[in-house]
Structure formats: C-alpha cells, structure tokens
Residue, then its C-alpha position, 0 to 999 in steps of 0.5 A: x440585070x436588075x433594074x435600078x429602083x429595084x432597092x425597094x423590093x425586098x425578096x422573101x419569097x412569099x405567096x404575095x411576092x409570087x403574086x402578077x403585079x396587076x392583081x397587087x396594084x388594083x388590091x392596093x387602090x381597093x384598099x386605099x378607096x374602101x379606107x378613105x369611105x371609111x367614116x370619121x369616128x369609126x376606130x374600130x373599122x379602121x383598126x380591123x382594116x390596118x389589121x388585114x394589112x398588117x396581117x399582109x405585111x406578116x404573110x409577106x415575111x417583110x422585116x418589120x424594121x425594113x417597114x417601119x423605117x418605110x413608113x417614114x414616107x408619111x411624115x408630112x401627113x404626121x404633121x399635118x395632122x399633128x397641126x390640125x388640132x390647133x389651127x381648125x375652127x370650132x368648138x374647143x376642148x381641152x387636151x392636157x394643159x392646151x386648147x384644141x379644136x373638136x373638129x381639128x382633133x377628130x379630123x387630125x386622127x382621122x388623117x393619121x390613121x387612114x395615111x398610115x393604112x393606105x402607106x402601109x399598103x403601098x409599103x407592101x406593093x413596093x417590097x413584094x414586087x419589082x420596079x419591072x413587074x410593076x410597069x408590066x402590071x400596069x401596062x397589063x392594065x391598058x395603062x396608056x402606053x406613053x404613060x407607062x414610057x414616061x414611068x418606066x424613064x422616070x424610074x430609070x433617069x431619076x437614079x442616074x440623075x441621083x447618082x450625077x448629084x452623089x458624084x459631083x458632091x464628092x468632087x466638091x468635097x474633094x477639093x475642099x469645098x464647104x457645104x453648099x449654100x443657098x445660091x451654091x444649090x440654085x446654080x446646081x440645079x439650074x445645071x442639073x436641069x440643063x444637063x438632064x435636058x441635053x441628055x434626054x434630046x441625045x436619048x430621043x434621037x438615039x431611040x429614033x435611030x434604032x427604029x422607035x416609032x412611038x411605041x416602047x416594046x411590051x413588057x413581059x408580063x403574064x396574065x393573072x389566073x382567077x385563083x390568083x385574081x381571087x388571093x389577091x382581092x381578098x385583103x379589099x374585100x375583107x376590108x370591105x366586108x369590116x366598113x359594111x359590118x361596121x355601119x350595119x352595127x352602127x345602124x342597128x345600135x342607133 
C-alpha cells in the first residue's frame, strides 16, 4: 500500500529516483551547506550551483510545471526578500523612482537566490523519493530511532487530520453553514486539538497492547553501493568544486 504523503513523489523512473534514499538526503544537506558558504556577490557561483540542480531536475525527467508550482513553498522568502531592500539600514541608492538600502539590496538577492537553489534541491528529493524510502533513508543514517517514530507518525496522522478538516468543512457547508470566522476557526481548532490528543493516548495503548516496547520495527531499506554513493555526491562536489574555483579566480583577479 502506498503511503499517504507519497502525492509528493512523482515517478519517472530515472537513474535518481533509483537512488537509496540516504545517498539523496546527505546530497541535498551538502548542497544546501556548500550553497549558503557561498559568498554574497559571487553571481556567477551561485548561478553555476542552481545550474547543477537544475541539471538534476533534467536528469530526473521531473515535469517542470509540477516543479515551478513547488517551488511555491518558498514564497515567505520571496518576500522577505522583496522587504529587505527598503527596511535595512545604510548607505542608499536608487532603484527606478524608489530608495533602496545597499546593504538590503544585495542581502534581499542573496536570500533570494540561495532559498531558490536550496528549495529546488529539496523539490528533488521529495519528487524522487517516497515518504517510506525516506525514513528508511534516515533511519540508515542512525537518525535516533524515537526521531524517526515521531516522523514516520507525523507523516501519517498529519494526513488523516487534514482529511478529519476536509470532511467536517463539507458537513458544514451541507447544512448551509457560511464561511467560518475568526471565532468559528478558534473553537475548530481548539476541538481538532482535543480530538488529535484522544486519538493519539488510543494509538499508544494500541501499540502497547501489540507488544511495542519502544522501538518501532526497522524499515526496510538497503545499503548504498560506492558506486551509488559516488553518483550521488557528485552534484555536492561539483558544487563545491564551482565555490572553491570561484574564490581561486576571485583571489587571483585581486
């Protein structure tokens, strides 16, 4: 059976989808890491790394509708961002009929492009790889095991709460209620929370009468082959590679 959260993964059957999921996760947080060292004002760095990922994305025969509407995620970046140019402190400049902040300016793209490279990398991870392959991913990574419980619970109760929500709004609206307001969402939630309580003491009670001790089951999830280790840490290591050529040129130019 699938499981629940698995809407994220689109499946194309690509040599990154064939991937074990540990290799993708430890990419992906090298990727993030080696884009956030990044210098400010190094364009041409980051272009090349958001490059590589997009190159990834490619490889991955992801749709690019399906991706750009991902990436959507990243819009309380976009304006933060957006807001930085007109609240930093500093020497100012003019941008077309406003006053901006240098400093605000250069730290509002900044953010902009390194959030987009580091979402556009996880985007990748979520449609290549299933919720399951995931926790098993991390669970190969001696993620401590109550860690990987409180995730794998997460992913599952957090859709059935969302669907509780689904149904109780088409009750309402089936017996003409209007839109919900302010207090009408307060007492929904405040009954959500109760009910997700309750449900949880009836799981744990459940578990314990089936044996649970405090360990979940391991996951089924093999070990990655060198080869495969060596695929996957090439998109950090050609990222790498572009920030440590970069500053070379930087430093040789000065």
């Amino acid at each position: 059976m699938a499981h629940p959260v698995d809407g994220l993964l689109i499946p194309t059957g690509s040599a990154v989808h064939r991937l074990p999921a540990q290799t993708k996760i430890v990419a992906v947080v090298l990727v993030v890491a080696t884009v956030v060292l990044t210098p400010a004002r190094s364009w041409g760095v980051l272009a090349a790394q958001g490059a590589l990922v997009v190159a990834v994305v490619a490889a991955s025969r992801l749709p690019a509708a399906a991706v750009l509407r991902r990436l959507g995620v990243e819009a309380p970046f976009v304006v933060f961002a957006l807001l930085m140019p007109f609240v930093a402190a500093g020497p100012t400049t003019r941008l077309g009929p406003v006053t901006v902040s240098q400093a605000g300016l250069l730290g509002g793209a900044t953010l902009l492009v390194k959030a987009t490279v580091g979402v556009l990398a996880a985007v990748v991870l979520a449609a290549t790889t299933g919720a399951r392959e995931l926790l098993a991913g991390l669970e190969r990574l001696h993620l401590p095991a109550v860690l990987v419980a409180i995730l794998s619970f997460m992913l599952r109760y957090v859709v059935v709460i969302a669907e509780e929500l689904g149904r109780a709004r088409v009750a309402r609206e089936a017996r003409g209620g209007r839109r919900a307001g302010l207090a009408a969402v307060a007492g929904g939630v405040g009954a959500r929370f109760v009910r997700t309580y309750e449900r949880g003491e009836r799981v744990q009670q459940a578990m314990l009468a089936r044996g649970y001790a405090g360990r979940m089951p391991v996951l089924a999830g093999g070990a990655a082959t060198a080869a495969q280790w060596a695929s996957a840490l090439s998109l950090p290591a050609a990222a790498l590679l572009v920030l440590l050529v970069g500053r070379l040129l930087v430093g040789v130019g000065g």
